[in-house]
N, C-alpha and C positions, 0 to 999 in steps of 0.2 A: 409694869402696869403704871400707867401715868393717872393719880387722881386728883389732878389741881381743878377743883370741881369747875374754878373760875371759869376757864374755856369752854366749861361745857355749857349749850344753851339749852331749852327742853326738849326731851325725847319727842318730833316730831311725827313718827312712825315707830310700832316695832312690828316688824316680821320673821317668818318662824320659818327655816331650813330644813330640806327632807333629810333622811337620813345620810350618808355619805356612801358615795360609788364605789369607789375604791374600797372600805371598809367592807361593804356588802358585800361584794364582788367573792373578794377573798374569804369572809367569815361561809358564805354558802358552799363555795368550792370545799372548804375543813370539815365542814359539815356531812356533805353531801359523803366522803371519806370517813367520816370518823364511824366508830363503834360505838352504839347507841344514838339515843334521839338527844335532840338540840330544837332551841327555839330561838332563833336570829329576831331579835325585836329594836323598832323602829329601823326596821331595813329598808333600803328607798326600794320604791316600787314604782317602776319607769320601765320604757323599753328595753336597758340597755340587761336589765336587772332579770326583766322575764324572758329574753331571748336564753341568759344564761340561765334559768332553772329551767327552763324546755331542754336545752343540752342536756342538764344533770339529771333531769329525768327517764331522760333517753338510755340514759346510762347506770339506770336500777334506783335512784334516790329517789325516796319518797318526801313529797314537799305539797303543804296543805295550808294556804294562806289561811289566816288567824285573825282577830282584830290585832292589830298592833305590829303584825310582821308574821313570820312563817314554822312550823313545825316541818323539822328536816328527821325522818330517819335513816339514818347513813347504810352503807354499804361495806362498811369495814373495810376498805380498799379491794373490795370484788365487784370489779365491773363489768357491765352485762353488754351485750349486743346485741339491738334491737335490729340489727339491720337497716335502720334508715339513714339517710341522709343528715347531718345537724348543719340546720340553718342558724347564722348567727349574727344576722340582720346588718349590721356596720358597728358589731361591737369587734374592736379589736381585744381588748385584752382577753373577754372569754373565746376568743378565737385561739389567743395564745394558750389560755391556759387550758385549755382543753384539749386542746395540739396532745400537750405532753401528758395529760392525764388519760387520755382515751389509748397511750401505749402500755399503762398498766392491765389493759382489757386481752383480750382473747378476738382476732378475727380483723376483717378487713372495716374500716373507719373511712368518712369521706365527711369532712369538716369544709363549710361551704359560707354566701352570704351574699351580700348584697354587692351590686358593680365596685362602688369604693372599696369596701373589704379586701375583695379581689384584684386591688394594685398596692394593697399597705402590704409590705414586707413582712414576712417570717422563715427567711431563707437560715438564718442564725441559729435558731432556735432547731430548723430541720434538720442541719448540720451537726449540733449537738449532740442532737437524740437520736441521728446515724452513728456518731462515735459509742451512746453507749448501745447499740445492737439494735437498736430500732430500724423496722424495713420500713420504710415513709419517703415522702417523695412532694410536691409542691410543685407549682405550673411557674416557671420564671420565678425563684423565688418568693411567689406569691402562692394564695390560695386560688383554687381549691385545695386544700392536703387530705393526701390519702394514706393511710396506715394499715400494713397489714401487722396486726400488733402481738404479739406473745411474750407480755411482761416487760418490765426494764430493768435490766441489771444496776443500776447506779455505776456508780467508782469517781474518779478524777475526770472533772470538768473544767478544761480555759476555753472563758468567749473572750472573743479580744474586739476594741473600739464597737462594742453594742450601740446599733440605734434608740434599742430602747429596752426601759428597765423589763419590761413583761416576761423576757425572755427569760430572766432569772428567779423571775417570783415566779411563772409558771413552773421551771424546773427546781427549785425549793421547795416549790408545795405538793408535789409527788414524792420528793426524795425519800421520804419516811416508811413507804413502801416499798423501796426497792433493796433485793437483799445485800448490798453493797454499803448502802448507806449514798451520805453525797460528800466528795469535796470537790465545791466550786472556787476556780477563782476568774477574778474578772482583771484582765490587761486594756493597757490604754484608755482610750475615753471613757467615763461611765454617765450617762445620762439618768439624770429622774430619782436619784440615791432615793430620799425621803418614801417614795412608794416601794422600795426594796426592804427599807426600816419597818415601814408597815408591814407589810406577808411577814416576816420575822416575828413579829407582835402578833399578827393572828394567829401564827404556825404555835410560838409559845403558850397562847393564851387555850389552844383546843388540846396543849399535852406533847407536841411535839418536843424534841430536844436536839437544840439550833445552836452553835457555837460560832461567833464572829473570828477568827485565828489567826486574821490581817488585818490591813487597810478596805482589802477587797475580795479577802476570801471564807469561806462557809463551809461547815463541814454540820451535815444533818445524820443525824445517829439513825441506822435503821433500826425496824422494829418500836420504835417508840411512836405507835402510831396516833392519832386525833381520837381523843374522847369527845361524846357528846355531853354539852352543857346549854344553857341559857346564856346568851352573849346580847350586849345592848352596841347598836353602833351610834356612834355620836352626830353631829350633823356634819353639812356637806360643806366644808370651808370653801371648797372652790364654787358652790352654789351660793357661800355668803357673801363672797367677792364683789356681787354683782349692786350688794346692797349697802358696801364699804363703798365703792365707785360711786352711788348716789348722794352718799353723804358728803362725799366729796364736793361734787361737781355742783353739789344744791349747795353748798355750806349750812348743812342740817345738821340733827344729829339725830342717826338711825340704830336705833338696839333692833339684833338679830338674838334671836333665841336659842338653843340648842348646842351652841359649841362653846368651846372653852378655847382662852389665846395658847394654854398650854398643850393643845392636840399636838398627836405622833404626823398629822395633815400637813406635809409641805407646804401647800397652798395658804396654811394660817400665816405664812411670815410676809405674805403682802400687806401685811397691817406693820409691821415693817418699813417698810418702801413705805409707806403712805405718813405713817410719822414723819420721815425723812425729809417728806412734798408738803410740809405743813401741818397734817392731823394732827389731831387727838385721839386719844385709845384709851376707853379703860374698858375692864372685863371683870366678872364674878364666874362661880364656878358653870354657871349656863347661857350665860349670854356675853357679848361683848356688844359695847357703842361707839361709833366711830363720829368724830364732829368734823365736820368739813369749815376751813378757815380760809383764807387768801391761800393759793396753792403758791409754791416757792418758785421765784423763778431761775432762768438761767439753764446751763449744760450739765445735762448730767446722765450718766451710764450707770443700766442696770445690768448684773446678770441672773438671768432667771432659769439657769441650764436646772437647778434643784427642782423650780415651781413652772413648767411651762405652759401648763392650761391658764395661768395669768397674765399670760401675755396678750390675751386682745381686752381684759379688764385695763391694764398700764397703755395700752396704747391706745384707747378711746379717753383714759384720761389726761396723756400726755397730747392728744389733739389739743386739749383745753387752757395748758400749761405755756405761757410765754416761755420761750427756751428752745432747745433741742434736746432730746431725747434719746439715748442708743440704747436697744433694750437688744441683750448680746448672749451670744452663746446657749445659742436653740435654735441650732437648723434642723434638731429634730422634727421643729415642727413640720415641715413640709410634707411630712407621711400622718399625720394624723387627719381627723375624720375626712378635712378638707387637707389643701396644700395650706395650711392656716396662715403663713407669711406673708403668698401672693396676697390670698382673699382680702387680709389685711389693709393691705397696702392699695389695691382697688379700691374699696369701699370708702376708704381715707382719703385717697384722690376724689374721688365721688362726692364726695358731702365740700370736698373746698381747700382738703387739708396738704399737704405737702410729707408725704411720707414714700417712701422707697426703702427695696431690699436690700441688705449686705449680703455675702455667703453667710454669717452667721446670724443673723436676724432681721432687726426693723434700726431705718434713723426716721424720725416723726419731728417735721416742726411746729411747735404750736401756731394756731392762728384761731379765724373764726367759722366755727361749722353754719355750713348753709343747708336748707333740706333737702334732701334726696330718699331714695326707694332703696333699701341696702338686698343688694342681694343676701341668701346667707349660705349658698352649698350645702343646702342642708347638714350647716354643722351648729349646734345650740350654743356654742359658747361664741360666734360672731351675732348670732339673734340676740343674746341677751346681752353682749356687751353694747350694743349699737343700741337697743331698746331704753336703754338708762341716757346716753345720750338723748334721747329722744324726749326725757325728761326735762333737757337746757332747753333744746331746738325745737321748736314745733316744725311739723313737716319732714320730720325724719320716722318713714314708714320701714317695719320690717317684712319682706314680701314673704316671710313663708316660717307664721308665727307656729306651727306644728311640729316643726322639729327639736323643739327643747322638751319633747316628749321624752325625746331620748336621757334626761337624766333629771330632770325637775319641771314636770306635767303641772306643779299648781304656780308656777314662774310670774303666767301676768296677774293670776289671782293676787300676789303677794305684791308683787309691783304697785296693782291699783292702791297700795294701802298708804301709797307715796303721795 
């Protein structure tokens, strides 16, 4: 925590973060499992959040928006077949985790969504859940996935060089149910650690009992299944990113509300990198402020394989940065919502900038943004990175301000406050 008050000028904005995706995500799925009732409070409530309780409800969990977030009562790991179809709109992770959770059910499962959904991979994860006795099956790799399911026996799991962490927090967060138990281990590359750290935290925090036994491997006790409790999620660090990149690029100084610099959030160590680019940072136990100063110039490489949804916040700010830029080691991006590196690296050309792919990321040279119409692939995190840019540049339009529904609906509200 840096408090040399001297750098810091007055708080010119503060704005207030929904609750965290990832947090929710996971806290609902425990939930929606666990025996007895639970109330998820300050849970975000976005697309990506209601496609997954349309799933979990599908699947017998009873879930009754509240003011403040939701009343879940669980199913004790007995899941029902409705027979429909689960639509799950271009959320991947509850695509993943529901993969693996709809095999502790009885009957045939058909896991579906939107055109992008159905070219992001989850060939790995299908593999997996074929080795522990799962009959399931996936088009190319991809979805649709269809499960005719009768339980999952757990035992010993290796995924080896995973694209992505999902595939492990999905199969952790069943394991508790199955009468084997789980040991996982993970070989070669591991992407996204930090969201594996979390499901571990939520898994502990609803009753499970989760032992770390490596570098990279897991062993979840069965039987030790999810109690219901009251759980609070913190706010959405990768949602606050957007308003650390304004403080930046304004040389303001912006307090965001709701999160702590000490969150279990990958995504909070871009306040990190940004001390590094010149900021200042200090934080209390619910807010932090970021002061934007001359940015640093010069050469410099990041790797952001831990934090990758920050990679179009660092690379609309390394537009602005005299220097060169390598932001390294996340080609996973290219299977998220969009191919996120191309998108990137278009819309950067587009406004004036000089950036191109590597196989492992972006190189970006700073210069000066001119205005342009950004596409966004309908993906929320190129709209909202580009939108704060928008804050330097006048004439830099986002053509399709509707999709940051998908994980923070009051985004321009919060923005105006700039």
């Amino acid at each position: 925590m840096n408090n040399d008050d001297a750098h810091f000028k007055e708080v010119s904005a503060t704005v207030c973060v929904p609750g965290s995706k990832s947090l929710t995500q996971r806290a609902l799925v425990a939930a929606a499992l666990a025996q007895n009732n639970s109330f998820i409070n300050n849970a975000l409530i976005a697309q990506d959040s209601l496609h997954l309780i349309e799933g979990l409800r599908a699947l017998g969990a009873q879930i009754v928006s509240a003011k403040g977030g939701f009343f879940i009562s669980g199913t004790a790991g007995k899941i029902i077949n409705g027979g429909k179809e689960l639509f799950l709109g271009n959320n991947g992770t509850a695509l993943r985790f529901l993969t693996a959770l709809v095999c502790l059910g009885k009957g045939k499962y058909v896991l579906t969504g939107e055109k992008r959904l159905c070219e992001r991979p989850v060939g790995a994860l299908v593999e997996a859940l074929q080795n522990m006795g799962a009959d399931i099956s996936s088009r190319n790799n991809c979805p649709p996935v269809e499960i005719n399911a009768n339980g999952l026996t757990g035992g010993k799991i290796t995924l080896q060089d995973i694209e992505s962490s999902q595939y492990v927090s999905a199969l952790l967060l069943c394991a508790p149910y199955t009468p084997k138990g789980m040991d996982l281990i993970l070989l070669g590359s591991v992407v996204s650690i930090p969201y594996i750290d979390l499901t571990i935290a939520v898994m502990s925090d609803f009753g499970a009992k989760i032992t770390q036994t490596g570098k990279y491997k897991y062993h979840v006790a069965a039987g030790k299944i999810y109690q219901g409790r009251e759980y609070r999620i913190e706010g959405d660090a990768s949602s606050a990113s957007y308003f650390f990149l304004a403080a930046a690029l304004l040389k303001k100084t912006i307090k965001v509300t709701g999160i702590n610099r000490q969150s279990k959030q990958g995504d909070i160590r871009l306040l990190s990198v940004l001390e590094e680019l010149g900021c200042k940072v200090r934080s209390g136990e619910n807010w932090v402020e970021v002061s934007g100063n001359n940015l640093a110039e010069g050469d410099f490489t990041f790797d952001l394989n831990d934090m990758p949804d920050m990679v179009p916040s660092l690379a609309v700010l390394s537009a602005f940065r005299k220097g060169q830029t390598i932001i390294d080691n996340v080609a996973h991006l290219r299977i998220k919502e969009s191919n996120r590196l191309a998108a990137l690296v278009t819309e950067l050309n587009r406004t004036g900038i000089e950036a191109e792919e590597i196989p492992e990321g972006l190189v970006i040279q700073g210069g000066k943004m001119r205005p342009a119409k950004i596409e966004t692939y309908n993906d929320h995190r190129i709209a909202m990175s580009f939108a704060v840019a928008g804050l330097v540049v006048r004439g830099i339009e986002i053509s399709d301000k509707k999709c940051v529904d998908k994980s923070f609906p009051s985004f321009w509200k919060e923005l105006e406050k700039i």
